[in-house]
C-alpha positions as CSV (number, residue, x, y, z in Angstrom):
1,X,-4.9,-20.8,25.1
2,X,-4.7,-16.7,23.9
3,X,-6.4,-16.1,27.4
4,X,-3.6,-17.9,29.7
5,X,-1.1,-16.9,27.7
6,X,-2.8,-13.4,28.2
7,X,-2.5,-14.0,32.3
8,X,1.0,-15.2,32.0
9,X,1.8,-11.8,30.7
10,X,0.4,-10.1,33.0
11,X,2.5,-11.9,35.6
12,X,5.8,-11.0,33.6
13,X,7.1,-7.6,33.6
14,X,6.8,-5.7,30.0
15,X,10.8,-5.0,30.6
16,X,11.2,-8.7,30.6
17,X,10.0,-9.0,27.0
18,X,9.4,-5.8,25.0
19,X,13.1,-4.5,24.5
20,X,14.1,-8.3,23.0
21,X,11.2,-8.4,21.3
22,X,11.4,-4.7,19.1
23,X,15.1,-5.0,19.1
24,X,14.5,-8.3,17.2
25,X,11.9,-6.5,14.9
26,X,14.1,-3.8,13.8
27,X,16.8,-6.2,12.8
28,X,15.3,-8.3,9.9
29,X,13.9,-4.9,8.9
30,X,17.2,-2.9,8.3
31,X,19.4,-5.5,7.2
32,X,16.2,-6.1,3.9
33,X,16.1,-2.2,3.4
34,X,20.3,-1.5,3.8
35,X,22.3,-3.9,4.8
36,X,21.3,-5.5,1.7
37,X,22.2,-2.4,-0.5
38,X,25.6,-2.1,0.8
39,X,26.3,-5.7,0.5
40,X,25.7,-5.8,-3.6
41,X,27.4,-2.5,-4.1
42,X,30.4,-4.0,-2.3
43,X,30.0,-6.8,-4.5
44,X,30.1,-4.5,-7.7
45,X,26.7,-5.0,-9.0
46,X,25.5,-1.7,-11.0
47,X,23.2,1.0,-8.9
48,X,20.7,0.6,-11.4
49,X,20.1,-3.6,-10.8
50,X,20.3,-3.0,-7.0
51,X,17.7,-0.3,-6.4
52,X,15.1,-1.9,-8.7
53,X,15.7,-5.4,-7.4
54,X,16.2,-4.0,-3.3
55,X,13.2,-1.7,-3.8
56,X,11.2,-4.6,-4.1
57,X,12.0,-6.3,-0.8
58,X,9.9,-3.5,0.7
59,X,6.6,-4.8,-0.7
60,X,6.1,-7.6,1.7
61,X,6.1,-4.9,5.1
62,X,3.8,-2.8,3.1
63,X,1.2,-5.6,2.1
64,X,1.2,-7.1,5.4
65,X,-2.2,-5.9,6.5
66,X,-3.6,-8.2,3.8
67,X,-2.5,-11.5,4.9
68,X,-2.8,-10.4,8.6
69,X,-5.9,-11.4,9.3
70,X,-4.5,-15.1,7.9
71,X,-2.0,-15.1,10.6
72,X,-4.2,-14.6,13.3
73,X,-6.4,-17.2,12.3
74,X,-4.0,-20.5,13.0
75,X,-1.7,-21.1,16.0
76,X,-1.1,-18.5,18.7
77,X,1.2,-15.4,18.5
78,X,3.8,-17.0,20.5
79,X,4.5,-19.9,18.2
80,X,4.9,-17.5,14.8
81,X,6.8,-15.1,16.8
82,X,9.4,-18.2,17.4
83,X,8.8,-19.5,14.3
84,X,9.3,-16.3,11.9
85,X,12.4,-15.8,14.7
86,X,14.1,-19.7,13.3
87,X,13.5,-19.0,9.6
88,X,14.7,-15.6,9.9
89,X,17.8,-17.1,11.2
90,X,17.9,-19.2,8.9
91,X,17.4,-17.3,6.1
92,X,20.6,-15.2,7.6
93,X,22.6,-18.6,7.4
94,X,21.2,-18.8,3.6
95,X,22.2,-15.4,2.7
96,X,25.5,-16.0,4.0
97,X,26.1,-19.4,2.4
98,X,24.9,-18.6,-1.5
99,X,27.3,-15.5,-1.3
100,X,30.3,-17.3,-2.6
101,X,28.2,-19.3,-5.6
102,X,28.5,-18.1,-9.0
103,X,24.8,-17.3,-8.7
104,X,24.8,-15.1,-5.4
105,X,22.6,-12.5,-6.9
106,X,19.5,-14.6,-7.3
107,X,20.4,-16.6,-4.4
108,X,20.7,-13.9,-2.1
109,X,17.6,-11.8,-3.8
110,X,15.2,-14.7,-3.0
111,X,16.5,-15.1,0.7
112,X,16.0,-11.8,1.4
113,X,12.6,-11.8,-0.1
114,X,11.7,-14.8,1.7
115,X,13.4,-12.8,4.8
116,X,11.3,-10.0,4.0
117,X,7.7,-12.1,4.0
118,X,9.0,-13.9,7.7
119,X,9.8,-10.2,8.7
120,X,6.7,-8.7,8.2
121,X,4.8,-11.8,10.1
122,X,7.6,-11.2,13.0
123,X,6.0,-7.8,13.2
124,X,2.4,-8.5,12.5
125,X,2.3,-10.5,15.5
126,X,4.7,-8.9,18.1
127,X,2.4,-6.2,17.6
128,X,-0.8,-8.1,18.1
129,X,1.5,-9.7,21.1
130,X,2.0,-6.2,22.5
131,X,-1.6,-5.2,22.3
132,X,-2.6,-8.7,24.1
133,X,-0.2,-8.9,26.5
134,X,-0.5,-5.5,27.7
135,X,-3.7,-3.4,28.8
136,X,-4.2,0.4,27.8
137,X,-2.6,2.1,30.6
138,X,0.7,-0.2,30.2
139,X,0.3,0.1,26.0
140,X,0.6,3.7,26.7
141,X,3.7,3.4,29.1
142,X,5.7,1.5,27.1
143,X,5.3,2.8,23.3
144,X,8.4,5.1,23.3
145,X,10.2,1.8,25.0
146,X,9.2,-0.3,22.2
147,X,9.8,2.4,19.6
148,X,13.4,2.8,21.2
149,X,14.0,-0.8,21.1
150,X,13.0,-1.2,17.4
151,X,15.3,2.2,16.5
152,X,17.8,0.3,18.4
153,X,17.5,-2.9,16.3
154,X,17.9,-0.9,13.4
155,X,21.0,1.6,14.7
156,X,22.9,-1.7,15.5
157,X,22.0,-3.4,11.7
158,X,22.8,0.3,10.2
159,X,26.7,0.5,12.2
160,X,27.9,-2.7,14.1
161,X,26.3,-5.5,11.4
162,X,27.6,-2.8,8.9
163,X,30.9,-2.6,10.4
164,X,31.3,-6.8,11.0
165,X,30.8,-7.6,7.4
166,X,33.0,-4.6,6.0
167,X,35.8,-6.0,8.0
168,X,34.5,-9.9,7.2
């Protein structure tokens, strides 16, 4: 399966699928790390409780060489690409939903940690994705795309998503 799924890429243009893809990455990523932040300080929750609670959603995109090689051993990249991508999603629809409940803090807290473990799969394998789909030469073409995309993902989730739910 890995090897014509492998040929299929080569038949599609990176630009068809690498600025998505990074955009995408960079989203889940910003709105764990700030997003996050400014959301419980607007909800008047002390510094103190949001940085050692927040600080912790970090762990799972610093851990995720260890269950890596887990990953890679069920299903292809494609389907946990699309599958991190729906229970990210749906973890965003959770976050939004336990905000009004009179226990929004844990509620919230464990969606973004679970958002934070789906995250750091999403990136585990569009990296291996990029690697596969693409040979040396291209890898070497396209890294500042990619690297622009995902800086992207995270510019829009710093100021527009930022913006959307100051006014919301």
């Amino acid at each position: 399966i890995e090897k014509s799924m492998q040929t299929n890429l080569k038949k599609t243009s990176p630009w068809q699928w690498i600025p998505t893809l990074y955009f995408c990455s960079g989203l889940p990523y910003i709105v764990i790390s700030y997003v996050s932040v400014v959301m419980y300080q607007n909800m008047g929750l002390a510094n103190s409780d949001i940085v050692i609670y927040t600080t912790w959603l970090s762990l799972p995109f610093v851990i995720k060489p260890l269950w890596s090689p887990f990953v890679e051993l069920f299903k292809t990249r494609r389907i946990w690409i699309v599958g991190s991508e729906l229970v990210i999603g749906a973890l965003f629809g959770l976050v939004a939903l336990t905000i009004p409940t009179s226990h929004f803090f844990q509620m919230t807290l464990l969606a973004f940690w679970l958002l934070a473990f789906s995250a750091a799969t999403h990136d585990i394998n569009t990296d291996g994705f990029y690697m596969m789909g693409l040979d040396q030469h291209q890898q070497a073409a396209f890294v500042g795309v990619r690297s622009m995309f995902y800086r992207c993902g995270l510019l829009f989730g710093q100021s527009v998503l930022v913006n959307i739910a100051g006014r919301l």
